[in-house]
C-alpha positions in Angstrom: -9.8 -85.1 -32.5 -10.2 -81.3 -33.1 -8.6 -78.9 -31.0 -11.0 -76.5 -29.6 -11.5 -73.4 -27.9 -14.5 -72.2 -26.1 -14.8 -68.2 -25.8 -17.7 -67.0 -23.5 -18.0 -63.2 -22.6 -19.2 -61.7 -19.5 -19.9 -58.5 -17.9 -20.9 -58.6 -14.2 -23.5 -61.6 -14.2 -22.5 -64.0 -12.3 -25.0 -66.3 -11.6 -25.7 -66.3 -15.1 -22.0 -67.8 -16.0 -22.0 -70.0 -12.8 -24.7 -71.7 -15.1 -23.3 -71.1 -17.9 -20.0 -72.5 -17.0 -21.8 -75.8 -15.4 -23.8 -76.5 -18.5 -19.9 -76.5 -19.9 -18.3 -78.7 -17.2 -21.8 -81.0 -18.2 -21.0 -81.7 -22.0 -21.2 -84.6 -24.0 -17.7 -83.5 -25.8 -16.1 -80.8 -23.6 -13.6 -78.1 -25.2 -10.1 -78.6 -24.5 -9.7 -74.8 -22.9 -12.4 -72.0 -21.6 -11.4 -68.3 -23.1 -13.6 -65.8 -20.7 -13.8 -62.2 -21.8 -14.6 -60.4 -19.3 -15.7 -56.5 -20.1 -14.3 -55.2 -16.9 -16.6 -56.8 -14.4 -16.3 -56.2 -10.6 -14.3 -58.6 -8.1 -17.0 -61.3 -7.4 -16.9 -62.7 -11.4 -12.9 -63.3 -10.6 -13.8 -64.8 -7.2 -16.5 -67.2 -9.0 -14.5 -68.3 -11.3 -11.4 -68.6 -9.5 -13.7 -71.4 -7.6 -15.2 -73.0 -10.3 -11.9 -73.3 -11.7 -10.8 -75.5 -8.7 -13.7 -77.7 -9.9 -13.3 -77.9 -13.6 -11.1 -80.4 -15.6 -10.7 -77.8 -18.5 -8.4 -75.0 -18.6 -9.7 -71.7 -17.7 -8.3 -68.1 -18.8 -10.1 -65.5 -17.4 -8.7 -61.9 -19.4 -10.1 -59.0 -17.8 -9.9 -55.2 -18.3 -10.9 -52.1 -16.7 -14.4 -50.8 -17.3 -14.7 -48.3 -19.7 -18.3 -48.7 -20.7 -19.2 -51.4 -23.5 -15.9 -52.5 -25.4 -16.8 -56.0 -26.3 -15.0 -56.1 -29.3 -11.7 -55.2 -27.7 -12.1 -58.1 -24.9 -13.0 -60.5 -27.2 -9.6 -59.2 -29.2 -7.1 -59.5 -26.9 -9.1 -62.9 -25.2 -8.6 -64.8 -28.9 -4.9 -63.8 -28.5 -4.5 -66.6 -25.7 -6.2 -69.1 -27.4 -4.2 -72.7 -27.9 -6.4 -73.9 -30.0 -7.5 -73.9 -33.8 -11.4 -73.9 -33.5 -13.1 -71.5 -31.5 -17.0 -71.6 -30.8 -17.9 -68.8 -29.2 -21.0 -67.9 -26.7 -22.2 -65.4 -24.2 -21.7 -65.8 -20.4 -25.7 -65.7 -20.3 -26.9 -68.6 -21.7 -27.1 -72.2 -20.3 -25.9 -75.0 -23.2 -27.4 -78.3 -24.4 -25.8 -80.8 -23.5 -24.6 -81.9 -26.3 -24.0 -78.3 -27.7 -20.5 -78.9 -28.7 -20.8 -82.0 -29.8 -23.9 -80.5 -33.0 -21.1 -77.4 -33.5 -18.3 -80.6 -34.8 -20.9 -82.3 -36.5 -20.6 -79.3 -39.2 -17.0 -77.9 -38.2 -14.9 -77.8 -41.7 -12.0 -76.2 -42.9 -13.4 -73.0 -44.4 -16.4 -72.4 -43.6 -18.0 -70.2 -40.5 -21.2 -72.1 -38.6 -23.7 -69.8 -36.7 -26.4 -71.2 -34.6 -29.7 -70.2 -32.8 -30.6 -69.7 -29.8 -34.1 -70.2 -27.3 -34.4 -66.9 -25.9 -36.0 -67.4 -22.6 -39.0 -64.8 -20.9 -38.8 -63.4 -17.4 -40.3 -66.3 -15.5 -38.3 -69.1 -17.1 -35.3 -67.2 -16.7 -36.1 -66.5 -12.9 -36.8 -70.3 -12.8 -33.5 -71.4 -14.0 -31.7 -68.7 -12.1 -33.2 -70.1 -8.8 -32.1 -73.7 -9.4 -36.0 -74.8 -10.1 -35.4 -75.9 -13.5 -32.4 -77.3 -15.2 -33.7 -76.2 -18.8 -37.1 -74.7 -19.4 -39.9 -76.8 -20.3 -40.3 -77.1 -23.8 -43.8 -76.2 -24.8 -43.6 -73.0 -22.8 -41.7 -71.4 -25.8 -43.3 -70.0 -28.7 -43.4 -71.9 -32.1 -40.0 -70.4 -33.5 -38.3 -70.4 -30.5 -39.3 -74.0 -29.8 -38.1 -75.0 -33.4 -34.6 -74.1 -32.1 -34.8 -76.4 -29.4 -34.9 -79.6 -31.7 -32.3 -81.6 -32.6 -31.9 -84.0 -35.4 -28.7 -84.9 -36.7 -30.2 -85.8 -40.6 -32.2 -82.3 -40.6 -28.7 -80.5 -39.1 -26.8 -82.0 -42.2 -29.2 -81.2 -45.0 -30.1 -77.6 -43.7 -26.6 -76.5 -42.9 -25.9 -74.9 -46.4 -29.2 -74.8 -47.7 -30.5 -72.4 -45.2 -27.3 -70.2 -44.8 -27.8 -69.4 -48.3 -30.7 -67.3 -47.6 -29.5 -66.3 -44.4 -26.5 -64.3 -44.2 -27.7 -61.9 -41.5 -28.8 -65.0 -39.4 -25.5 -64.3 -37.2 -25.7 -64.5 -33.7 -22.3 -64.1 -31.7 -24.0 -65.9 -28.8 -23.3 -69.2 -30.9 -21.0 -68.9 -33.6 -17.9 -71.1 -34.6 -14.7 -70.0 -36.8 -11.3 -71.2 -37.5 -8.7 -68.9 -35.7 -6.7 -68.2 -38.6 -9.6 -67.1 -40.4 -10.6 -65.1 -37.7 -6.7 -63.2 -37.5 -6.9 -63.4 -41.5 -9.9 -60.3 -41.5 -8.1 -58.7 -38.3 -10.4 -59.8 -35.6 -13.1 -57.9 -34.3 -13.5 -54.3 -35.9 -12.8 -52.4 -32.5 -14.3 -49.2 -34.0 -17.7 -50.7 -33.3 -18.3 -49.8 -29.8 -21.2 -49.9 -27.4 -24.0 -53.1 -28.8 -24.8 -54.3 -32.0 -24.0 -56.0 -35.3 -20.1 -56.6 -34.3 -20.9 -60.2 -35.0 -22.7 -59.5 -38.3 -20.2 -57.4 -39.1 -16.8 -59.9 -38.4 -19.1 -62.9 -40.4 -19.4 -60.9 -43.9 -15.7 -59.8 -43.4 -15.0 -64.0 -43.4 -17.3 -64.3 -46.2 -16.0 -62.0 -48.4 -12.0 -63.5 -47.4 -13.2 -66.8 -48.7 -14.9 -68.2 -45.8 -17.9 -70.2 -46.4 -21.2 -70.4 -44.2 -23.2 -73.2 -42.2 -26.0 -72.5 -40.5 -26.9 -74.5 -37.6 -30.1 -75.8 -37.1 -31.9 -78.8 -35.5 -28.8 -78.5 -33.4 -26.5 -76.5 -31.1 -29.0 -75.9 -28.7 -28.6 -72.9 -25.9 -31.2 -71.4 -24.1 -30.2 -67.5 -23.7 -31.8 -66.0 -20.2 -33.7 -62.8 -20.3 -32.2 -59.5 -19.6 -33.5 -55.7 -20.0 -31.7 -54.8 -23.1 -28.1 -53.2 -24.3 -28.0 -49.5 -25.2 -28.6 -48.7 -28.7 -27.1 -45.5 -28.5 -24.7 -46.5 -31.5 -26.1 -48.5 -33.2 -26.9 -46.2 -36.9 -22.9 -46.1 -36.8 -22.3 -49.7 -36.3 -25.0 -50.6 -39.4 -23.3 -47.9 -41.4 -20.1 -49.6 -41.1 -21.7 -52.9 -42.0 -23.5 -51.6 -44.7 -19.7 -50.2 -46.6 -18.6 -53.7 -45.2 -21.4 -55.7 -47.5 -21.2 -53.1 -50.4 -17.9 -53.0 -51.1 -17.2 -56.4 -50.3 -14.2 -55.8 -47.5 -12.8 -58.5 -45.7 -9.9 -56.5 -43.3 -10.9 -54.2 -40.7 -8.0 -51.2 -40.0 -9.1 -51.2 -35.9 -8.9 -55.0 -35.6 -6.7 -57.5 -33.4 -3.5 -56.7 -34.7 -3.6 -53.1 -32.4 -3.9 -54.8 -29.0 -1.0 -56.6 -29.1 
Protein backbone atom coordinates (compact mmCIF):
# COMPACT_ATOMS: atom_id res chain seq x y z
CA UNK A 1 0.00 0.00 0.00
CA UNK A 2 1.17 3.53 -0.80
CA UNK A 3 2.38 5.71 1.69
CA UNK A 4 0.52 8.94 1.70
CA UNK A 5 0.34 12.31 2.93
CA UNK A 6 -2.61 14.56 2.94
CA UNK A 7 -1.68 18.53 2.93
CA UNK A 8 -4.74 20.82 3.62
CA UNK A 9 -4.15 24.65 4.17
CA UNK A 10 -6.04 26.98 6.22
CA UNK A 11 -6.33 30.44 7.25
CA UNK A 12 -8.76 31.33 9.98
CA UNK A 13 -11.88 29.17 8.92
CA UNK A 14 -12.68 26.98 11.16
CA UNK A 15 -15.82 25.62 10.66
CA UNK A 16 -14.90 25.11 7.25
CA UNK A 17 -11.87 22.58 8.26
CA UNK A 18 -14.02 21.09 11.14
CA UNK A 19 -15.79 19.82 7.93
CA UNK A 20 -13.25 19.49 6.07
CA UNK A 21 -11.28 17.40 8.49
CA UNK A 22 -14.55 15.06 9.09
CA UNK A 23 -15.07 14.40 5.47
CA UNK A 24 -11.18 13.02 6.07
CA UNK A 25 -11.68 11.08 9.29
CA UNK A 26 -14.98 9.66 6.81
CA UNK A 27 -12.92 8.14 3.92
CA UNK A 28 -13.16 4.99 2.14
CA UNK A 29 -9.02 4.76 2.20
CA UNK A 30 -7.80 7.31 4.75
CA UNK A 31 -4.17 8.92 4.45
CA UNK A 32 -1.63 7.67 6.69
CA UNK A 33 -0.77 11.41 8.20
CA UNK A 34 -2.70 15.06 7.98
CA UNK A 35 0.04 18.00 6.96
CA UNK A 36 -2.14 21.42 7.99
CA UNK A 37 -0.61 24.63 6.79
CA UNK A 38 -1.85 27.02 8.54
CA UNK A 39 -1.15 30.89 7.16
CA UNK A 40 -0.99 32.27 10.62
CA UNK A 41 -4.47 31.86 11.79
CA UNK A 42 -5.68 32.96 15.24
CA UNK A 43 -5.85 30.61 18.50
CA UNK A 44 -9.32 28.94 17.90
CA UNK A 45 -7.95 26.87 14.46
CA UNK A 46 -5.13 25.38 17.10
CA UNK A 47 -7.92 24.79 19.76
CA UNK A 48 -10.10 22.89 16.93
CA UNK A 49 -7.73 20.93 15.92
CA UNK A 50 -6.07 20.15 19.02
CA UNK A 51 -9.72 18.49 19.67
CA UNK A 52 -10.31 16.89 16.66
CA UNK A 53 -7.02 15.49 17.02
CA UNK A 54 -8.14 13.61 20.22
CA UNK A 55 -10.80 12.10 17.88
CA UNK A 56 -8.79 11.12 14.78
CA UNK A 57 -6.89 7.82 14.14
CA UNK A 58 -4.51 9.67 11.70
CA UNK A 59 -1.67 11.64 12.62
CA UNK A 60 -2.08 15.25 12.67
CA UNK A 61 0.72 18.11 12.19
CA UNK A 62 -0.50 21.33 12.53
CA UNK A 63 2.67 24.00 11.29
CA UNK A 64 1.76 27.39 11.93
CA UNK A 65 3.34 30.84 11.44
CA UNK A 66 2.80 34.39 12.31
CA UNK A 67 0.57 36.34 10.06
CA UNK A 68 2.11 38.44 7.75
CA UNK A 69 -0.62 38.81 5.15
CA UNK A 70 -0.97 36.00 2.34
CA UNK A 71 2.26 33.76 2.29
CA UNK A 72 0.80 30.49 1.18
CA UNK A 73 3.56 29.37 -0.59
CA UNK A 74 5.96 29.62 2.29
CA UNK A 75 3.50 27.51 4.69
CA UNK A 76 2.91 25.04 2.28
CA UNK A 77 7.03 24.97 2.07
CA UNK A 78 8.04 24.44 5.37
CA UNK A 79 4.58 22.04 6.00
CA UNK A 80 5.99 19.51 3.09
CA UNK A 81 9.24 19.47 5.10
CA UNK A 82 7.41 17.30 7.90
CA UNK A 83 5.93 15.03 5.61
CA UNK A 84 6.67 11.06 6.31
CA UNK A 85 5.32 10.08 3.46
CA UNK A 86 6.09 9.72 -0.43
CA UNK A 87 2.71 10.78 -1.99
CA UNK A 88 1.15 13.90 -1.17
CA UNK A 89 -2.42 15.00 -2.28
CA UNK A 90 -3.00 18.19 -1.47
CA UNK A 91 -6.41 20.27 -0.72
CA UNK A 92 -7.74 23.39 0.78
CA UNK A 93 -9.02 23.64 4.38
CA UNK A 94 -12.48 24.79 2.61
CA UNK A 95 -13.76 22.13 0.96
CA UNK A 96 -15.73 19.03 2.22
CA UNK A 97 -14.38 15.57 0.32
CA UNK A 98 -16.17 12.58 -1.37
CA UNK A 99 -16.00 9.91 0.32
CA UNK A 100 -14.12 8.11 -1.60
CA UNK A 101 -11.86 11.04 -2.67
CA UNK A 102 -8.63 9.40 -1.91
CA UNK A 103 -9.42 6.34 -2.92
CA UNK A 104 -10.10 8.00 -7.21
CA UNK A 105 -6.60 10.10 -6.41
CA UNK A 106 -4.67 6.04 -6.14
CA UNK A 107 -6.73 4.83 -8.82
CA UNK A 108 -4.37 7.11 -11.15
CA UNK A 109 -1.25 7.63 -8.67
CA UNK A 110 2.04 6.61 -10.73
CA UNK A 111 5.53 7.13 -10.49
CA UNK A 112 6.06 10.26 -12.58
CA UNK A 113 3.39 11.75 -13.31
CA UNK A 114 1.43 14.82 -11.43
CA UNK A 115 -2.74 14.18 -11.16
CA UNK A 116 -4.88 17.41 -10.78
CA UNK A 117 -8.57 17.22 -10.14
CA UNK A 118 -11.85 19.32 -10.13
CA UNK A 119 -13.73 20.61 -7.96
CA UNK A 120 -17.89 21.54 -7.32
CA UNK A 121 -17.68 24.94 -6.36
CA UNK A 122 -20.61 25.50 -4.19
CA UNK A 123 -23.02 29.10 -4.20
CA UNK A 124 -23.99 30.97 -1.11
CA UNK A 125 -27.02 28.99 -0.03
CA UNK A 126 -25.46 25.53 -0.37
CA UNK A 127 -22.51 26.61 1.31
CA UNK A 128 -24.64 28.18 4.29
CA UNK A 129 -26.53 24.76 4.17
CA UNK A 130 -23.58 22.61 4.71
CA UNK A 131 -21.99 25.09 7.15
CA UNK A 132 -25.16 24.73 9.41
CA UNK A 133 -25.19 20.95 9.53
CA UNK A 134 -28.48 20.82 7.14
CA UNK A 135 -26.82 19.02 4.46
CA UNK A 136 -24.01 16.56 4.42
CA UNK A 137 -23.16 17.23 0.54
CA UNK A 138 -25.35 19.53 -1.64
CA UNK A 139 -27.92 18.08 -3.61
CA UNK A 140 -26.88 17.30 -6.89
CA UNK A 141 -29.09 18.91 -9.49
CA UNK A 142 -28.74 22.22 -7.79
CA UNK A 143 -25.33 22.64 -9.55
CA UNK A 144 -25.01 23.94 -12.92
CA UNK A 145 -24.18 21.58 -15.89
CA UNK A 146 -20.19 21.83 -15.58
CA UNK A 147 -20.06 21.85 -12.15
CA UNK A 148 -22.44 18.83 -11.90
CA UNK A 149 -20.16 16.99 -14.45
CA UNK A 150 -17.45 17.08 -11.70
CA UNK A 151 -19.54 15.41 -9.33
CA UNK A 152 -19.72 12.02 -11.22
CA UNK A 153 -17.71 9.32 -10.74
CA UNK A 154 -16.99 6.46 -12.93
CA UNK A 155 -14.03 4.47 -12.59
CA UNK A 156 -13.85 3.32 -16.72
CA UNK A 157 -14.43 7.17 -17.72
CA UNK A 158 -11.58 8.18 -14.82
CA UNK A 159 -9.04 5.74 -16.57
CA UNK A 160 -9.67 6.58 -20.24
CA UNK A 161 -9.75 10.42 -19.69
CA UNK A 162 -6.81 10.74 -17.30
CA UNK A 163 -4.19 11.43 -20.11
CA UNK A 164 -6.34 12.20 -22.90
CA UNK A 165 -7.80 15.29 -21.38
CA UNK A 166 -4.53 16.51 -19.57
CA UNK A 167 -3.19 16.80 -22.95
CA UNK A 168 -5.28 19.70 -23.71
CA UNK A 169 -5.33 20.92 -20.42
CA UNK A 170 -2.24 21.99 -18.85
CA UNK A 171 -3.65 25.11 -17.17
CA UNK A 172 -6.52 22.81 -15.72
CA UNK A 173 -4.50 22.98 -12.21
CA UNK A 174 -6.18 23.48 -9.24
CA UNK A 175 -4.06 23.35 -5.89
CA UNK A 176 -7.35 22.63 -4.00
CA UNK A 177 -6.94 18.92 -5.43
CA UNK A 178 -3.75 18.12 -6.75
CA UNK A 179 -1.45 14.97 -6.11
CA UNK A 180 2.64 14.76 -6.57
CA UNK A 181 5.38 12.63 -5.55
CA UNK A 182 7.52 14.44 -2.85
CA UNK A 183 10.75 14.03 -4.47
CA UNK A 184 9.36 15.47 -7.45
CA UNK A 185 7.99 18.13 -5.63
CA UNK A 186 11.83 18.95 -3.68
CA UNK A 187 13.34 18.11 -7.27
CA UNK A 188 11.87 21.85 -8.82
CA UNK A 189 12.45 23.45 -5.26
CA UNK A 190 8.98 23.50 -3.93
CA UNK A 191 6.78 26.21 -4.06
CA UNK A 192 8.27 29.44 -5.83
CA UNK A 193 7.99 31.69 -2.50
CA UNK A 194 8.46 34.89 -4.71
CA UNK A 195 4.81 34.51 -5.61
CA UNK A 196 3.07 36.14 -2.80
CA UNK A 197 -0.45 37.21 -2.09
CA UNK A 198 -3.29 34.77 -4.48
CA UNK A 199 -2.92 33.24 -7.70
CA UNK A 200 -1.37 30.79 -10.15
CA UNK A 201 1.32 29.33 -7.38
CA UNK A 202 -0.23 26.02 -8.28
CA UNK A 203 -0.10 26.60 -12.09
CA UNK A 204 3.05 27.77 -11.65
CA UNK A 205 4.77 24.57 -9.34
CA UNK A 206 2.78 22.03 -12.13
CA UNK A 207 4.65 23.35 -15.39
CA UNK A 208 7.97 23.53 -13.21
CA UNK A 209 7.11 19.35 -12.77
CA UNK A 210 6.36 19.17 -16.25
CA UNK A 211 9.18 20.58 -17.68
CA UNK A 212 11.59 18.34 -14.86
CA UNK A 213 10.14 15.25 -16.50
CA UNK A 214 6.95 14.94 -14.64
CA UNK A 215 3.99 13.71 -16.53
CA UNK A 216 0.25 14.84 -16.16
CA UNK A 217 -3.24 13.05 -15.26
CA UNK A 218 -6.02 14.79 -15.10
CA UNK A 219 -8.77 13.62 -12.92
CA UNK A 220 -12.05 13.34 -13.86
CA UNK A 221 -15.25 11.30 -13.18
CA UNK A 222 -13.46 11.14 -9.89
CA UNK A 223 -11.92 12.80 -6.86
CA UNK A 224 -14.81 14.46 -6.01
CA UNK A 225 -14.76 17.73 -3.43
CA UNK A 226 -17.26 20.17 -3.13
CA UNK A 227 -15.38 23.65 -2.41
CA UNK A 228 -17.70 26.17 -0.18
CA UNK A 229 -18.27 29.65 -1.20
CA UNK A 230 -16.20 32.53 -0.06
CA UNK A 231 -15.84 36.39 -1.14
CA UNK A 232 -12.74 36.20 -3.05
CA UNK A 233 -8.71 36.49 -2.46
CA UNK A 234 -7.02 39.88 -3.29
CA UNK A 235 -5.76 40.09 -6.75
CA UNK A 236 -3.59 42.78 -5.96
CA UNK A 237 -0.50 40.67 -7.42
CA UNK A 238 -1.64 38.80 -9.58
CA UNK A 239 0.08 40.50 -13.27
CA UNK A 240 3.36 39.60 -11.28
CA UNK A 241 2.54 36.12 -10.43
CA UNK A 242 1.30 35.44 -14.46
CA UNK A 243 4.52 37.19 -15.46
CA UNK A 244 6.53 34.74 -13.62
CA UNK A 245 4.46 31.94 -15.07
CA UNK A 246 4.54 33.09 -18.36
CA UNK A 247 8.99 33.07 -18.27
CA UNK A 248 8.25 29.72 -16.37
CA UNK A 249 6.26 28.22 -19.68
CA UNK A 250 8.52 30.07 -22.26
CA UNK A 251 11.67 29.14 -21.31
CA UNK A 252 10.82 25.89 -20.14
CA UNK A 253 12.25 26.13 -16.30
CA UNK A 254 11.83 23.49 -13.97
CA UNK A 255 13.82 25.11 -10.51
CA UNK A 256 12.58 27.99 -8.86
CA UNK A 257 15.67 30.16 -6.89
CA UNK A 258 12.95 31.27 -3.81
CA UNK A 259 11.77 27.67 -3.34
CA UNK A 260 11.89 25.07 -0.33
CA UNK A 261 15.38 24.72 0.09
CA UNK A 262 15.45 28.55 1.90
CA UNK A 263 13.21 27.62 4.83
CA UNK A 264 15.11 25.16 6.20
Amino acid sequence: MMKISLLISTYNWERALELCLYSVFAQTVKPDEILIADDGSRDETRQLIERLRKKADIPIIHVWHEDDGFRKTVILNKTLLKASHPYIIQIDGDVVLDRNFIADHLDLAAKGYLVCGSRVLLGRHSTTRVLRGWETYPRFFKHSLGFMLNAFRSRILRKYLAERYAKNSMWRVRGCNMAYWLDDFLRVNGYNESLEMWGQEDVELAYRLVHSGVKKKQLKMGGVEFHLYHTLASRANLHYHEEVLHQVIRDKIAWCENGIVKTK
